[in-house]
Each structure stands twice: as structure tokens, then as C-alpha cells.
C-alpha positions in Angstrom: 82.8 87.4 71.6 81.2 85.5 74.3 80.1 86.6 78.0 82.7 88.0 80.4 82.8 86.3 83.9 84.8 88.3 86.4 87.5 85.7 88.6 85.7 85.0 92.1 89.3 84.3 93.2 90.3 88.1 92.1 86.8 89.5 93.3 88.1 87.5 96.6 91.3 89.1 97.1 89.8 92.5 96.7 87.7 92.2 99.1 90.1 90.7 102.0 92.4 93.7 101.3 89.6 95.8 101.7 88.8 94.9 104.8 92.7 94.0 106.0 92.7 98.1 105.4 89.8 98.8 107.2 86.9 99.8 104.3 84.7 96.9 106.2 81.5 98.4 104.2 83.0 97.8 100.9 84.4 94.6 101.7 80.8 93.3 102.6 79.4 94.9 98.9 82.3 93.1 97.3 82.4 90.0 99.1 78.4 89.5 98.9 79.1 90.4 94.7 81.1 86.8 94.6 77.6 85.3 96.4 75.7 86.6 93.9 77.8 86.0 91.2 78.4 82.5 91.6 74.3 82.3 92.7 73.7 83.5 89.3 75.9 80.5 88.1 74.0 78.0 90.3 77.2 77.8 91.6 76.4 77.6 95.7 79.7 75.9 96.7 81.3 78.5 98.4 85.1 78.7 98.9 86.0 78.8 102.6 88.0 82.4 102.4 85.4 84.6 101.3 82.4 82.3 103.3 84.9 83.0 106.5 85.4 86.2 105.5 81.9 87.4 105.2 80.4 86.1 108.4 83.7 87.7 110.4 81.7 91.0 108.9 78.9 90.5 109.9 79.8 89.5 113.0 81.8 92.5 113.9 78.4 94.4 112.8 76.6 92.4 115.3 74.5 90.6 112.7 75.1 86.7 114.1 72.2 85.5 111.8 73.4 86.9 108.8 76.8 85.6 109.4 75.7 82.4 110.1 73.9 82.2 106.9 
């Protein structure tokens, strides 16, 4: 049948309307899934919403290295 790949673009939305309604934690477990995901791949290109998105987490946790990473 052939190996299932979940949409990073999906994954991607879930995660900014998690944090849009304020579940910050899970947003951070679901937007670092798409990282490792597409690291998995050896796919390290990426997309500007979810790298924005992440390090505006970690940010408002006070973690300025990990968001710059």
C-alpha cells in the first residue's frame, strides 16, 4: 500500500489554531512534529509560517536561543 506521509501544510494549520486559541504547549509539540517530520525526510527547508511560528513560542517562553534556532 505504500507509506503514509501526514501534509506538513495540514500539521501547520493545526498547530497555528492551536496557539491562535491559546493551547501554546501543544502548538510547540505539533509545530516541532512538522521539524521532525520533514528532518526525517532530509527535508530542512522550512516554510516561513510554521519557522515564524515556532520561534514566536519560544519566545513568549523566554527561550531566545531555541527560537533563534
Amino acid at each position: 500500500m505504500g507509506e503514509l506521509r501526514p501534509d506538513v501544510r495540514v500539521l501547520r494549520e493545526i498547530g497555528l489554531n492551536q496557539a491562535a486559541l491559546g493551547d501554546e504547549e501543544t502548538a510547540l509539540e505539533t509545530l516541532e512534529g512538522i521539524v521532525q517530520l520533514q528532518a526525517a525526510q532530509d527535508n530542512l527547508d522550512l516554510d516561513p509560517a510554521t519557522a515564524i511560528a515556532l520561534a514566536g513560542l519560544h519566545e513568549k517562553r523566554g527561550d531566545p536561543e531555541r527560537a533563534a534556532d
